[in-house]
TITOR-679639 format. One record per residue: residue in three letters; x negated, y negated, z negated of N, C-alpha, C, O in turn. Coordinates in pm, whole numbers, plus 50000, padded with zeros to 5 digits. Each point is the difference from the previous one (the first is absolute). Layout:
N
ALAXYZXYZXYZXYZ/...
This chain:
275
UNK499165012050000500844988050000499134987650000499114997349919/UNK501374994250206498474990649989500384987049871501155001849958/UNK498504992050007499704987149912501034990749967500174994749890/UNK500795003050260500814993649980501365003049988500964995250060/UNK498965015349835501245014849987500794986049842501164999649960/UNK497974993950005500544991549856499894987050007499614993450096/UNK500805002649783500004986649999500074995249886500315007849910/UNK499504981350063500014998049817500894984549970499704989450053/UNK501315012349861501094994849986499214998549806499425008349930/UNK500964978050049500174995349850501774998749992500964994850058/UNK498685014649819501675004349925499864996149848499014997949930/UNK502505001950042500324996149817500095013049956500895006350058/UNK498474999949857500055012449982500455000149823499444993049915/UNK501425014450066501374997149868499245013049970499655008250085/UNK500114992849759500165012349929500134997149859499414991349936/UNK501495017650022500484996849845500184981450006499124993149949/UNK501865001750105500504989749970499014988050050500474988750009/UNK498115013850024499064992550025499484997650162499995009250083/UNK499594977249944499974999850131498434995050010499284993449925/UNK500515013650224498304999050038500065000950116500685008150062/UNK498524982649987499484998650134498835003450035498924995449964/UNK501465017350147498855008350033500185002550136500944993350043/UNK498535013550040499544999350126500265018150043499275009249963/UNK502034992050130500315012650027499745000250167500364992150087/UNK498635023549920499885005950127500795006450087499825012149989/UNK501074984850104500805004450016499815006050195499184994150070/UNK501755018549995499964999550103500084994750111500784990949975/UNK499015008350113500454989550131501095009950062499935012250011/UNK501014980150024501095003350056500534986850168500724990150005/UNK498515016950094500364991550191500465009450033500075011849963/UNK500464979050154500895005550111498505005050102498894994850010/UNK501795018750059498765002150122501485004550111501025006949992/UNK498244983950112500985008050101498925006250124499094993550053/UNK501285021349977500075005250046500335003350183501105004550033/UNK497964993050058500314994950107499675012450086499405007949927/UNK500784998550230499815003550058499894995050148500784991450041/UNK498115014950050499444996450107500145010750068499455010249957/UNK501194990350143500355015050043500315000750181499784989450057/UNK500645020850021499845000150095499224995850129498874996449967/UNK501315002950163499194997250099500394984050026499394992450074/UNK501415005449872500764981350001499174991649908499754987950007/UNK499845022149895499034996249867501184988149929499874987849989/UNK501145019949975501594995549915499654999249854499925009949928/UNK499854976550029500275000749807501134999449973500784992150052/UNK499645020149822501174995649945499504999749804499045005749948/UNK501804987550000499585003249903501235012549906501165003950014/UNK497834998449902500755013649980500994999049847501195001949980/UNK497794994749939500244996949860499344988649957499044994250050/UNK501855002349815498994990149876500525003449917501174998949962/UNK497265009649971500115004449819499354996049891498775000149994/UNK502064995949904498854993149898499085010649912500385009649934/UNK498434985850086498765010449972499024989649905500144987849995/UNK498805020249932498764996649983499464999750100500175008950083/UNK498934979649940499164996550092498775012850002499895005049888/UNK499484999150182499235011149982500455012850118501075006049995/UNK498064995950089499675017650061501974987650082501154998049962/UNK498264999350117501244993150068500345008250126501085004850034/UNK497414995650042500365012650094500265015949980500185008950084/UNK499784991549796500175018050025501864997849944500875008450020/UNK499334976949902501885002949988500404997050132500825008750028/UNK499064984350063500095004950133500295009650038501135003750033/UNK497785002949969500095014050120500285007649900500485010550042/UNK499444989249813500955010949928501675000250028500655010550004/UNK499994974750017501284995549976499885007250165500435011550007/UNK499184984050084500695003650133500055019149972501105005550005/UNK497925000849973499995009849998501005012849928500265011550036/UNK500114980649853500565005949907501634996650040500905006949953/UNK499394981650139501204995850041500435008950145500974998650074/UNK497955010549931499965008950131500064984050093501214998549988/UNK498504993450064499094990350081499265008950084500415003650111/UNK498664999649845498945003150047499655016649985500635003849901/UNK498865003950138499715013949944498135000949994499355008249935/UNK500334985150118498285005350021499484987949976500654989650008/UNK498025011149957498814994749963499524991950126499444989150005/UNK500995020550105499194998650125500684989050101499694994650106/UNK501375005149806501054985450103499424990949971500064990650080/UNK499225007849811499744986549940498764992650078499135008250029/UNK500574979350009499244996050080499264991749875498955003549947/UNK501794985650020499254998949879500744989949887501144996150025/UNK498345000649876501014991549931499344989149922499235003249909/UNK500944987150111499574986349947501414985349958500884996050076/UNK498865000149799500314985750030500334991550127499244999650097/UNK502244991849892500314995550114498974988750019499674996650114/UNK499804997249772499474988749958498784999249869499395010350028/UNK500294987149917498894997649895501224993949887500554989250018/UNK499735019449869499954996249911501974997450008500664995849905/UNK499825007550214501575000350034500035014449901498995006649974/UNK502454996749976500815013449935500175006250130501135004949997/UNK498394997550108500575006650122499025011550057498894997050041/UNK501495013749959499235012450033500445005150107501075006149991/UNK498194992850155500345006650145499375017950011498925005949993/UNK502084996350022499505015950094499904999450114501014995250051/UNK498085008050030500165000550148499775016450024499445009449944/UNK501184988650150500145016950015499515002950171499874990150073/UNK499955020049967499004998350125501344998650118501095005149976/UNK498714989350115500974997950073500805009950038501144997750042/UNK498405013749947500965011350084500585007649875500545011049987/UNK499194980649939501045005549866501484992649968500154988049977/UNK500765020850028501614991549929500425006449888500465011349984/UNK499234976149908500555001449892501495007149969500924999950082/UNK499145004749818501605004649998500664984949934499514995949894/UNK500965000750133500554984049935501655005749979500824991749960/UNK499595021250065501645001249955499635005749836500854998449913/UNK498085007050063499725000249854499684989749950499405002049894/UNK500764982250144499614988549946501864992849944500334988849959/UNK500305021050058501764994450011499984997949831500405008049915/UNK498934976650064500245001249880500194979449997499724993750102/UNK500694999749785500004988649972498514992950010499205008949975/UNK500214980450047498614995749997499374996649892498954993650010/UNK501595010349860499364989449875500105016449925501025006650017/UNK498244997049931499675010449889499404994049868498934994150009/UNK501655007049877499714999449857498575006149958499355007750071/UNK500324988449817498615011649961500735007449920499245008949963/UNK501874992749986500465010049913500835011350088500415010249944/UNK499814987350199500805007850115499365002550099499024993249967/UNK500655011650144499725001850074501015004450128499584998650115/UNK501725006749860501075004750101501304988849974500964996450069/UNK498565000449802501424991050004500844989750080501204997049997/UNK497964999650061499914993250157500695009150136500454994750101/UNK499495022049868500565005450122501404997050042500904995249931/UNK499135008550199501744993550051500915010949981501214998549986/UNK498285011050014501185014449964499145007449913498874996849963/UNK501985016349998499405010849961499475003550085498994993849968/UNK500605013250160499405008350081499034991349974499115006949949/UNK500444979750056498774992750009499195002349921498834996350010/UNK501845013149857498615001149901499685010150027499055002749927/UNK501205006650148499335011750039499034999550145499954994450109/UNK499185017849789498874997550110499435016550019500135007249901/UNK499374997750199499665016549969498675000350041499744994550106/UNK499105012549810498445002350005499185005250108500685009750032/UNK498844990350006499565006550134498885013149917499655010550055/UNK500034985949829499725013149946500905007649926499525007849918/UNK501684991650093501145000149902499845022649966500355004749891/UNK499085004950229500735012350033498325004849943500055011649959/UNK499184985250035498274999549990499675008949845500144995349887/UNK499535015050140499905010349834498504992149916499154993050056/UNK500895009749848499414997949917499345011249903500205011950026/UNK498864983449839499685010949924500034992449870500095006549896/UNK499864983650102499424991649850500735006049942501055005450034/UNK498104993549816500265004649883499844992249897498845003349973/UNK501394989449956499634991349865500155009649831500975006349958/UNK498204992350004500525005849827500354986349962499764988550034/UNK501085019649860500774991149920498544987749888500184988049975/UNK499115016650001498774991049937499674993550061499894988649955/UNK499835013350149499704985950122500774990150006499674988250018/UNK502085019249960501334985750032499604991849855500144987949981/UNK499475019449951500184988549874498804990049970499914992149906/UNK499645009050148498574995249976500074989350147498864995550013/UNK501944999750084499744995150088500974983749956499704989250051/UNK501175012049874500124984549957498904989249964499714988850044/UNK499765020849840498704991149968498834997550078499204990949979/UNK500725022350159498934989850049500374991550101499244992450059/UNK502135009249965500434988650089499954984349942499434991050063/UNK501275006849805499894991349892498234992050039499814988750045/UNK499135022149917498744997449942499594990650137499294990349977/UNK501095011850154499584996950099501124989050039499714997050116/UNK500864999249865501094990050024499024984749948499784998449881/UNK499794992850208499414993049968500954985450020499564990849931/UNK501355006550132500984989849991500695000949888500164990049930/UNK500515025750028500555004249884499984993649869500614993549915/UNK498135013350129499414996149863499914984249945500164996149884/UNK499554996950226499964981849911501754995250032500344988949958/UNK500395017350094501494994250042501055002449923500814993049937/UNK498915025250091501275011249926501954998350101501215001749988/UNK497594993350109500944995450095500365010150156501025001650067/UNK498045001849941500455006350156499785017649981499285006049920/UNK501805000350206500025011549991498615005350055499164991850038/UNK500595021649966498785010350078500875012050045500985005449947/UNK498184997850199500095011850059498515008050005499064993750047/UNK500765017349914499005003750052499835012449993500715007149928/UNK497944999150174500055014850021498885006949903498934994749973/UNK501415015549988498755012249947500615014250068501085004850034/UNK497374998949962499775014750035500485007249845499934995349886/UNK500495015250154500535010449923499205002949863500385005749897/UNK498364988350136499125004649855500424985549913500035002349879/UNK500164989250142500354979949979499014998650001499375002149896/UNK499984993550223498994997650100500924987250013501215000849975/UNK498114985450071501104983549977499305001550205498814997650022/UNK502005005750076499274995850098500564987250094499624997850115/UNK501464993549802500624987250053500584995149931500545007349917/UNK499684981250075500954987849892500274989250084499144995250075/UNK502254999749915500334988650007501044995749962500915008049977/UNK499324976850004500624993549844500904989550098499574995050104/UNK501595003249845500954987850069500974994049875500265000749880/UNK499984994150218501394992849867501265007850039500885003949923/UNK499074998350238501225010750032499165014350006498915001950054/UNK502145009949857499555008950026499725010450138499265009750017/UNK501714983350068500645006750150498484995450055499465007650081/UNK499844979949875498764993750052499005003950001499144999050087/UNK500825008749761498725008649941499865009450096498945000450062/UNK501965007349962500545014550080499264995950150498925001950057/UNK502344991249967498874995750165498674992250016499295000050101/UNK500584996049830497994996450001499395014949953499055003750069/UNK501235002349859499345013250006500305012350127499285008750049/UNK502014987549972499935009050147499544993350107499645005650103/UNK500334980049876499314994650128498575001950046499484999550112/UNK500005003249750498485000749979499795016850055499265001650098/UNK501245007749853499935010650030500575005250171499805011250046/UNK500854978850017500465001450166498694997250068499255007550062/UNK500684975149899498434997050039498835010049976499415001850107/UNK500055005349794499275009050000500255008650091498965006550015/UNK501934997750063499905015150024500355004749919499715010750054/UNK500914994049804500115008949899501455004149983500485005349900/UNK500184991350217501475007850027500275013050051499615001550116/UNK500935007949833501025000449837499564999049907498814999750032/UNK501224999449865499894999649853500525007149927500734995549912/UNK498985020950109500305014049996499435003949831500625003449899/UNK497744993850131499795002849849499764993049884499195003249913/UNK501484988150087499804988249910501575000549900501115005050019/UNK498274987449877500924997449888500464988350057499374996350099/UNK501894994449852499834982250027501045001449867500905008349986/UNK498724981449926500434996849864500994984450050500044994350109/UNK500255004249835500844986749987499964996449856500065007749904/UNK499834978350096500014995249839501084998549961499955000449877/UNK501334997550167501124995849918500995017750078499565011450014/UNK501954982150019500485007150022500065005250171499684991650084/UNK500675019849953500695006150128500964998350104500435010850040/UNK499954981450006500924995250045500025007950128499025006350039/UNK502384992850038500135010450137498834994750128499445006150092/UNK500514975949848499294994350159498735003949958499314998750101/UNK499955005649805498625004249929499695014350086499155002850084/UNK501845004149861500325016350008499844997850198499325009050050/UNK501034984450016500444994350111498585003150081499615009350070/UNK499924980649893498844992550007498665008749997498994998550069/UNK501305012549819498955010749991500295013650049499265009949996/UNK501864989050048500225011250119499674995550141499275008950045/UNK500844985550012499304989850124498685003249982499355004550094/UNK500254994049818497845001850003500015015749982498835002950021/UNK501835008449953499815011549987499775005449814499605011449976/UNK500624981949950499864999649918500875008349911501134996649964/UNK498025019549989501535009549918499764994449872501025002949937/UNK497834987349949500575001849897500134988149960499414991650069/UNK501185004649842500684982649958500025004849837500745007949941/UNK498244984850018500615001649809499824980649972499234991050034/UNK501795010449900500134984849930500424999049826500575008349929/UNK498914979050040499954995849912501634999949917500345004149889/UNK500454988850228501524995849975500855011350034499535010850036/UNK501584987149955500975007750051500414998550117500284988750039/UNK499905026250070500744998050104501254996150007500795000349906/UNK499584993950259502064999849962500365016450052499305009649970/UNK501654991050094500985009550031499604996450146499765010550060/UNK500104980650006499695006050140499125002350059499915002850120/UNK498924995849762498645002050000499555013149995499015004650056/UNK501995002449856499775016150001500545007450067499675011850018/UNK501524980950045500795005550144498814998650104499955008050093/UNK499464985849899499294997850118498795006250044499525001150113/UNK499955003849738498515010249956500515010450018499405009050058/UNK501584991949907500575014750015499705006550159499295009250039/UNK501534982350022500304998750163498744999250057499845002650119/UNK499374994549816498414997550126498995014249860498785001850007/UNK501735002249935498985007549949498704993849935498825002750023/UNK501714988749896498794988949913500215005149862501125004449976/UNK498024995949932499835004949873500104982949939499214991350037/UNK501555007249894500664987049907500205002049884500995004249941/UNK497594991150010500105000749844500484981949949499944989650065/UNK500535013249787500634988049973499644997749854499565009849940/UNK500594976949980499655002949859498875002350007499955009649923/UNK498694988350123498535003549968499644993049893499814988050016/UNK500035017149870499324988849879500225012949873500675010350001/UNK498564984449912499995003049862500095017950030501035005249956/UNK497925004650119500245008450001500745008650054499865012150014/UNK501144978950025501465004150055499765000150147499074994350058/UNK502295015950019500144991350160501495011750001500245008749916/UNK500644987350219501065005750015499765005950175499344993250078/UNK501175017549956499725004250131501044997950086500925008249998/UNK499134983250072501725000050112500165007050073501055004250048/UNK497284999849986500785009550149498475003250030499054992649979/UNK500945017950067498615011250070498535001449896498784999750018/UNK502435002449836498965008649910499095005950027498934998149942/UNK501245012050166498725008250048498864991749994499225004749917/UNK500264983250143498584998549989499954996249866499564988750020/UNK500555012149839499544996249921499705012949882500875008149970/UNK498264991949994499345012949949500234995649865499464989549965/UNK501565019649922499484999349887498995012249937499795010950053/UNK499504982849788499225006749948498445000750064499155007149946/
């Protein structure tokens, strides 16, 4: 997360009846919009504007197009830069003989950091289907590994830590091996800067990997990590109900409640090893 993820605000800070003026660190919360460059006409449209932490701007890009089924490959991408120096505006260009899917874009133009679909125009619009969706797997996690992966997500949370403000997504290997992090104010944000980062690599699917979430599960999360290939999801918070409809349906292991020892299994127990 680069530098200018905060900001520092002087506040009246009240405790036990008493007032003090002290100096609170807090997140940055802009608008980025989201642009595309596409066909042999070389056509911009813009796609979205989501409020994010400033930070890893191109991989929420090509995570958001990707994960919105936009885009399916790495290899469409031509390249992605700033419309301008120092503008909220992030262009994808995509190589000319590529067409975006833009009927998976059937959504409102303004996205929340606490939403990410809430903006869609129907139900069918929040659905999206994986191109690794049918793709077998083997992972296995023990149960000692799930518990032990809050805290090192925590330990490594470096916005976190001075804010207590923004969510994390991030991946470990089956042993909690930490092999990605990234931190937003929207959690849907965290998600796609870490899958964006992982498209850009080359490192699609995301077959043997853990991905933790710091707060709760939500269906567009669950969504989001079925799109990257992703069977296991353990979080901090609680899932909803269409979150586990939805793990169910793609064969994702959804753990919930991770803390204090504890965790709850929603769906595809099998990879998790007790004892």
């Amino acid at each position: 997360m680069e530098i200018n993820a905060v900001s520092t605000f002087t506040i009246q800070k009240v405790q036990a009846g008493q007032v003090s003026i002290s100096d609170d660190v807090l997140a940055i919360e802009e608008p980025l919009e989201i642009q595309l460059l596409y066909g042999q006409e070389r056509i911009q449209r813009s796609v979205s504007v989501t409020m994010r932490t400033p930070g890893n701007d191109g991989e929420l890009a090509a995570g958001f197009l990707f994960t919105e089924g936009i885009i399916q490959h790495q290899q469409q991408i031509d390249y992605i830069s700033p419309t301008f120096p120092g503008m909220n505006t992030m262009r994808v260009t995509l190589h000319p003989e590529v067409m975006p899917r833009l009927q998976q874009a059937d959504r409102n133009f303004y996205t929340t950091s606490s939403c990410g679909v809430c903006g869609k125009a129907s139900i069918d619009a929040i659905k999206t289907v994986s191109i690794f969706r049918d793709e077998a797997d083997s992972l296995l996690i023990p149960s000692e590994v799930l518990h032990g992966l809050p805290a090192r997500l925590l330990n490594e949370q470096a916005v976190f830590g001075s804010t207590g403000g923004l969510h994390a997504a991030a991946l470990f290997t089956n042993n909690g091996d930490l092999l990605m992090l990234r931190e937003d104010v929207g959690r849907h944000n965290a998600l796609d800067k870490l899958i964006g980062t992982a498209l850009l690599q080359d490192q699609l699917p995301l077959h043997n990997v853990v991905l933790l979430l710091s707060g709760r599960a939500s269906f567009e999360l669950i969504q989001k990590a079925a799109m990257a290939g992703i069977k296991v999801v353990a979080a901090v918070g609680a899932p909803s109900s269409l979150a586990v409809e939805l793990a169910q349906e793609n064969d994702i292991t959804l753990v919930g409640f991770l803390r204090n020892q504890r965790f709850n299994i929603y769906s595809g127990g099998k990879r998790v090893q007790h004892g």
